[in-house]
C-alpha positions in Angstrom: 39.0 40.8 0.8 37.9 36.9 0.3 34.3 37.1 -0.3 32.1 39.6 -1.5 29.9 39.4 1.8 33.0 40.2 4.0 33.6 43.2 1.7 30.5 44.8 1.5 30.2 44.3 5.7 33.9 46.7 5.6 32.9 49.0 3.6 29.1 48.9 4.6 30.6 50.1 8.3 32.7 52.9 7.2 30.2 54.0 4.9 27.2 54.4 7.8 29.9 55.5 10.3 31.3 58.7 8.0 29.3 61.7 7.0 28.2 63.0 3.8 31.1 63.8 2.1 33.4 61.1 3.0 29.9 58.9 2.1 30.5 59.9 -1.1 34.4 59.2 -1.5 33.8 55.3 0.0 30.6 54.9 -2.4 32.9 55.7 -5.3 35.7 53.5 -4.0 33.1 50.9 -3.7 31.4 51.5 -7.2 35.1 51.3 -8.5 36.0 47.9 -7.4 32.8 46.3 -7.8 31.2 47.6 -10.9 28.0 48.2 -9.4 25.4 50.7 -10.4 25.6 53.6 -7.6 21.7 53.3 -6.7 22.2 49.6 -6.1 26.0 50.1 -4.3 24.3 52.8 -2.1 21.4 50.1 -1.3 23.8 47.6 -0.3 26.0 49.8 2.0 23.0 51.2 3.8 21.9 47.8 5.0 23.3 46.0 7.8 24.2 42.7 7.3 22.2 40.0 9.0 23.3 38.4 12.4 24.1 34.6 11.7 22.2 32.7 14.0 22.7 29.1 14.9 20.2 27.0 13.8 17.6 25.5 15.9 17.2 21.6 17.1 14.2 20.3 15.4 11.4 19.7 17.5 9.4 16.5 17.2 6.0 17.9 17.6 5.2 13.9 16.9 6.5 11.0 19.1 7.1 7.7 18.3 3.6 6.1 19.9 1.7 8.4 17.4 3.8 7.3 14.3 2.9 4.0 15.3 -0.6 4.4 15.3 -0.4 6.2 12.0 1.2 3.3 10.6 -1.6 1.4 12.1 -4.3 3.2 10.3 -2.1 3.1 7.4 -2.7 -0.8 6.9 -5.7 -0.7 7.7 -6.6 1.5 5.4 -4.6 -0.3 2.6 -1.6 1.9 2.7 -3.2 5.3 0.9 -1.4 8.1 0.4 -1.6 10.7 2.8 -3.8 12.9 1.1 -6.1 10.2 1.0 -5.6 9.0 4.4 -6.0 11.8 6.0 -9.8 12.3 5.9 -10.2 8.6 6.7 -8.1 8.6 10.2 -11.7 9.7 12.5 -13.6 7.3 10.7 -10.5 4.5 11.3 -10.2 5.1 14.7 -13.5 4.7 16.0 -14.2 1.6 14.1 -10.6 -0.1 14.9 -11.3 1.3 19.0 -14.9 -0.1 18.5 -14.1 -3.5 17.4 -10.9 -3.3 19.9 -8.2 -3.4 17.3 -6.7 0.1 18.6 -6.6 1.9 22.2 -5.2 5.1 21.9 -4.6 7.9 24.6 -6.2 11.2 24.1 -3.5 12.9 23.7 -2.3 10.7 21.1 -5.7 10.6 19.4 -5.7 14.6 19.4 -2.3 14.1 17.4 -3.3 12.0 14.7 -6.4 14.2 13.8 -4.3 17.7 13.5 -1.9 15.7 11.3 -1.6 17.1 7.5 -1.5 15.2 4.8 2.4 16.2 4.0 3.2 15.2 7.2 1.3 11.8 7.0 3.9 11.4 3.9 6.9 12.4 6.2 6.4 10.2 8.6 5.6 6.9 6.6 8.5 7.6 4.3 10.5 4.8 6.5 8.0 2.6 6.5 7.3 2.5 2.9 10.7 2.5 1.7 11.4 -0.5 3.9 8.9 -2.6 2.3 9.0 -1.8 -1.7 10.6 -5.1 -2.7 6.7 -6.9 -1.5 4.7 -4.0 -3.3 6.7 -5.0 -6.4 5.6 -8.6 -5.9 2.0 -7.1 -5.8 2.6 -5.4 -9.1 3.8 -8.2 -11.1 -0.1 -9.9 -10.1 -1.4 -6.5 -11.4 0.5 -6.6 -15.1 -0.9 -10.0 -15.7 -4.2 -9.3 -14.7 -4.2 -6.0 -17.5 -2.4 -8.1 -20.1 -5.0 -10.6 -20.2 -7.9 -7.8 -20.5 -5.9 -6.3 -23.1 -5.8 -9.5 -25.1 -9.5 -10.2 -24.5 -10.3 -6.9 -25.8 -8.3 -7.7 -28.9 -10.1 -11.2 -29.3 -13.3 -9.6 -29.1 -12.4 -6.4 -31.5 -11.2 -9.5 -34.1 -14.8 -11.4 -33.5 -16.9 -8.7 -34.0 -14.6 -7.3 -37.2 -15.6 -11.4 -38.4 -18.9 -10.9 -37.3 -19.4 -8.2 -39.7 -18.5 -10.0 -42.7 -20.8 -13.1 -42.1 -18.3 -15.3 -40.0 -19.7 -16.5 -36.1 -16.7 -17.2 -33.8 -17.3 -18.6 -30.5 -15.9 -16.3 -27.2 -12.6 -18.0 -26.0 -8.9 -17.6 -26.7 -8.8 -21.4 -27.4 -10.6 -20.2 -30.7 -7.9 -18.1 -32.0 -6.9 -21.3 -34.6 -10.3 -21.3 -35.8 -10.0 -17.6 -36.4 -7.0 -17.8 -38.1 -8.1 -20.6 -40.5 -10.8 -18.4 -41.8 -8.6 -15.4 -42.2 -5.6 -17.7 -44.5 -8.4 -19.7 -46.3 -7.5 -19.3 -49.7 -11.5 -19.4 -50.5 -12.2 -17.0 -48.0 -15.0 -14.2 -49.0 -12.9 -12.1 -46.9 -11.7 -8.7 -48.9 -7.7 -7.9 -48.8 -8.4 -4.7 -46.9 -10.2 -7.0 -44.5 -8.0 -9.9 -44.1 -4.4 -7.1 -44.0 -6.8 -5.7 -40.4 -7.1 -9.2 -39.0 -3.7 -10.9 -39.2 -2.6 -7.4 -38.0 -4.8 -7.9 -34.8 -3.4 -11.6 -34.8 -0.4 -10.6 -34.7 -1.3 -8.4 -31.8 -2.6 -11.3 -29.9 0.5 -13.5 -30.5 2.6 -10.8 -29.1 0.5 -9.6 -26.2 0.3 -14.0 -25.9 4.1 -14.2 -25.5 4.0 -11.2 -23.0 1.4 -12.8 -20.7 3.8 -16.4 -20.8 6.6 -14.4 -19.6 4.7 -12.7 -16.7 3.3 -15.7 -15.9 6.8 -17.3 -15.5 8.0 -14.3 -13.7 5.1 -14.3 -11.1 5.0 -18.6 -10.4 8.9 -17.5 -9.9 8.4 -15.0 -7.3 6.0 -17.0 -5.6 8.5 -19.9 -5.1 11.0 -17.8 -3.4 8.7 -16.0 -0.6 8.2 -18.5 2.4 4.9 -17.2 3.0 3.9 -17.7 -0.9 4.8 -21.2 -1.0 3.3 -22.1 2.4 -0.5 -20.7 0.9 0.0 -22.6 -2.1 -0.7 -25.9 -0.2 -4.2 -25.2 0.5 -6.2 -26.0 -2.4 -7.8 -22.9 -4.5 -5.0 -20.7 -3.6 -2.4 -20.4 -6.6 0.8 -18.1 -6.9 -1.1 -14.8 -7.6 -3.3 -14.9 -4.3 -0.5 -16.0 -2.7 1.3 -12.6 -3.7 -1.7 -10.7 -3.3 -1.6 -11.9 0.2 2.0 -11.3 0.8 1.7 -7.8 -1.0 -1.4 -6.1 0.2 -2.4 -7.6 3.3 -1.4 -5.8 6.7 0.3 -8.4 9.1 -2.0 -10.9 10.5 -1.3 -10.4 14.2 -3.1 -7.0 13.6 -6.5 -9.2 13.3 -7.7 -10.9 16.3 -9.4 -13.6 14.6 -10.1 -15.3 10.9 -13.4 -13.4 10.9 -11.9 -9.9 11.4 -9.8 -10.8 7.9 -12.5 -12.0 6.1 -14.1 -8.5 7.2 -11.3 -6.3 6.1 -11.1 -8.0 2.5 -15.0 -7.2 2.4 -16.5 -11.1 2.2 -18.7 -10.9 4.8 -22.5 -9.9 4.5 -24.1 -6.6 5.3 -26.1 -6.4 8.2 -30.1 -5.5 7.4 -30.9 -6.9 11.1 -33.3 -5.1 13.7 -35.3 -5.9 16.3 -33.3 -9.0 16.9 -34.3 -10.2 13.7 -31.2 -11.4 11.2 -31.2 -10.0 8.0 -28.0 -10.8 5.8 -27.3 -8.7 2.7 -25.1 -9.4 0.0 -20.9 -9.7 0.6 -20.1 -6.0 1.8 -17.2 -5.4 -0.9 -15.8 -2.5 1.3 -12.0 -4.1 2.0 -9.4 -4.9 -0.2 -10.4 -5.8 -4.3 -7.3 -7.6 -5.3 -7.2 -10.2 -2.9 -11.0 -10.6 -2.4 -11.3 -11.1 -6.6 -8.6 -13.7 -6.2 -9.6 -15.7 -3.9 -13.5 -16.4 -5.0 -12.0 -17.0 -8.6 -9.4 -19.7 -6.7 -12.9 -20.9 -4.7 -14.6 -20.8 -8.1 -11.9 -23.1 -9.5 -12.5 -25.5 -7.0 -16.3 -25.6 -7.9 -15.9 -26.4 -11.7 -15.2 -29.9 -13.0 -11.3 -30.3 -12.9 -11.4 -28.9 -9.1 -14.2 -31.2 -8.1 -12.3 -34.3 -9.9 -9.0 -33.5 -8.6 -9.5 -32.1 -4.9 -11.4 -33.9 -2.5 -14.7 -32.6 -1.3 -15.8 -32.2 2.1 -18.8 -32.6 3.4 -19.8 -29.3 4.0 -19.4 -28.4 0.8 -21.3 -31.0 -0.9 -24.4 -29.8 1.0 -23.8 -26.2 0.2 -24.0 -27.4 -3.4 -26.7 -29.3 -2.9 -29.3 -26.4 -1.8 -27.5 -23.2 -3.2 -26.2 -21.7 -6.4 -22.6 -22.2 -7.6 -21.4 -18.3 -7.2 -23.3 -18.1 -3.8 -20.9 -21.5 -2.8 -18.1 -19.8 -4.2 -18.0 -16.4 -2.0 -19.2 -18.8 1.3 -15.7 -21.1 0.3 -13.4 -18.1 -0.3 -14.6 -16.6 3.2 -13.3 -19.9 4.5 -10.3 -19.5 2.6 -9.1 -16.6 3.9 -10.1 -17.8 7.3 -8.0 -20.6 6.9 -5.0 -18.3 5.1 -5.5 -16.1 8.8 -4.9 -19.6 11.0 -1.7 -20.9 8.7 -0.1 -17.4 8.7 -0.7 -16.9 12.3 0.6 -20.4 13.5 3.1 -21.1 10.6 1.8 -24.2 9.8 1.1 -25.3 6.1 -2.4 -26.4 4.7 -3.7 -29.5 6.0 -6.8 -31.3 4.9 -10.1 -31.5 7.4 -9.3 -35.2 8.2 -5.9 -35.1 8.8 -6.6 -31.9 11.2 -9.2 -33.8 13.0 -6.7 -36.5 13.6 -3.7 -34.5 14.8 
């Protein structure tokens, strides 16, 4: 015989067809040619072999119309893992079908809530392998941003080690030559032990110094190849990490119905304290997405300090916002009109242009 299987289905038939004795000449033929224990060759022979069975079509229990709504939720809810998701999808729905960013059937509505979390996974597997390359662009935004925490760390570990010993530094990486001046002084009061610990965390810094250059390259690189990078860099405030951020995290614009629905998703707009038809504005929500929110009030902030103010024109609006209101106040109310703006360029194509020139065309 070939196989083993097509032998023991031979012999399996003769052996339940004959009676006890010749039962016991097969089981011994068997034993013989196999090597089998006879408990385990008697087992064998006494069970009938399976029927093979065609396999079944798969049935899509989930159509097409429901995967797209998934993937719907799943940008809105900044693309979370199905486990994660999945307790989320009620509580997406009826905001997105209140605020009329989603219409969904019964039926289909029905679907998405008796979805498990695996299956979530299953069926956005396309969808996120098709986009990694623009995650990756997110991550590189996301490295620079922990390498320069790491070095501030080590800044501030060397300060207060200084501290300790009698020597005042001021905050700042742009006092690291300062620093180092004290430790090589050759009539320093430092001890050996102390000054072996500080070039050691210098040398830290220089390297972790070199590492944030090189991101940095890497990231104003990236940013000059995407078409939708470079076409946000020409509004003012908005550099080549927003400009990933945006091209990374954000769900496509035409999923928003108007500049004040993005501002809403990225969590700049106020909370609502209001009843009885009285206002009542709260502080900037927070509840969207962290990244590009962070990025774009410390581009707004930029704009606010000295060399923004010298070098970028100011409108009038926001001189009078300065006028009557504090700086960081300012700052959230222009980075809400940032990514209002960001919304209107991305939707129409068009690049950055100033108020006066968009008045005129």
């Amino acid at each position: 015989m070939a196989t083993r299987r097509e032998l023991v289905e031979a012999v399996g038939e003769r052996y339940r067809a004959a009676d006890r004795t010749s039962k016991g000449k097969v089981l011994d033929e068997f034993v013989a040619v196999t090597g089998l224990h006879r408990k385990h060759a008697m087992r064998i022979l006494r069970e009938k072999a399976p029927s093979r069975q065609t396999a079944r079509p798969e049935r899509r229990i989930y159509t097409e119309a429901v995967r797209t709504a998934l993937i719907l939720l799943w940008e809105a809810s900044d693309r979370l893992c199905g486990k994660r998701l999945r307790p989320l999808i009620p509580i997406l729905i009826e905001a997105m079908e209140g605020h009329g960013h989603l219409d969904l059937e019964p039926a289909i509505k029905a679907k998405l809530l008796q979805m498990s979390a695996a299956t979530i996974d299953r069926a956005l597997k396309t969808v996120r392998e098709s986009s990694p390359r623009l995650r990756r662009r997110g991550v590189a935004g996301s490295e620079l941003t922990r390498l320069v925490q790491q070095r501030t760390e080590l800044v501030n570990m060397l300060r207060a080690f200084l501290y300790e010993l009698g020597h005042v530094v001021p905050q700042g990486v742009n006092n690291l030559p300062r620093i180092a001046a004290i430790i090589t002084e050759s009539n320093s009061d430092l001890p050996e032990i102390a000054r072996i610990e500080c070039r050691d965390l210098l040398e830290q810094i220089e390297a972790m110094t070199v590492r944030i250059a090189t991101s940095d390259r890497r990231i104003k690189d990236l940013a000059g190849q995407a078409d939708m990078a470079r076409r946000l860099q020409t509004m003012p405030g908005v550099g080549p990490m927003p400009a990933l951020a945006v091209e990374a995290f954000a769900p496509p614009m035409e999923s928003f119905k108007c500049g004040r629905d993005f501002t809403a998703w990225l969590g700049l707009v106020p909370k609502q304290h209001s009843s009885g038809g009285k206002t009542r504005h709260g502080r900037v929500s927070k509840a969207g997405q962290s990244d590009i929110r962070q990025l774009l009030i410390m581009g707004a902030m930029s704009r606010l300090n000295w060399m923004g103010r010298k070098s970028i024109p100011e409108t009038p609006w926001l001189a009078r916002m300065l006028a009557r209101k504090p700086r960081m106040l300012v700052a959230i109310a222009l980075a809400n009109k940032m990514a209002r703006m960001i919304w209107a360029m991305l939707t129409k194509q068009e690049d950055y242009r100033t108020p006066a020139t968009a008045i005129a065309a």
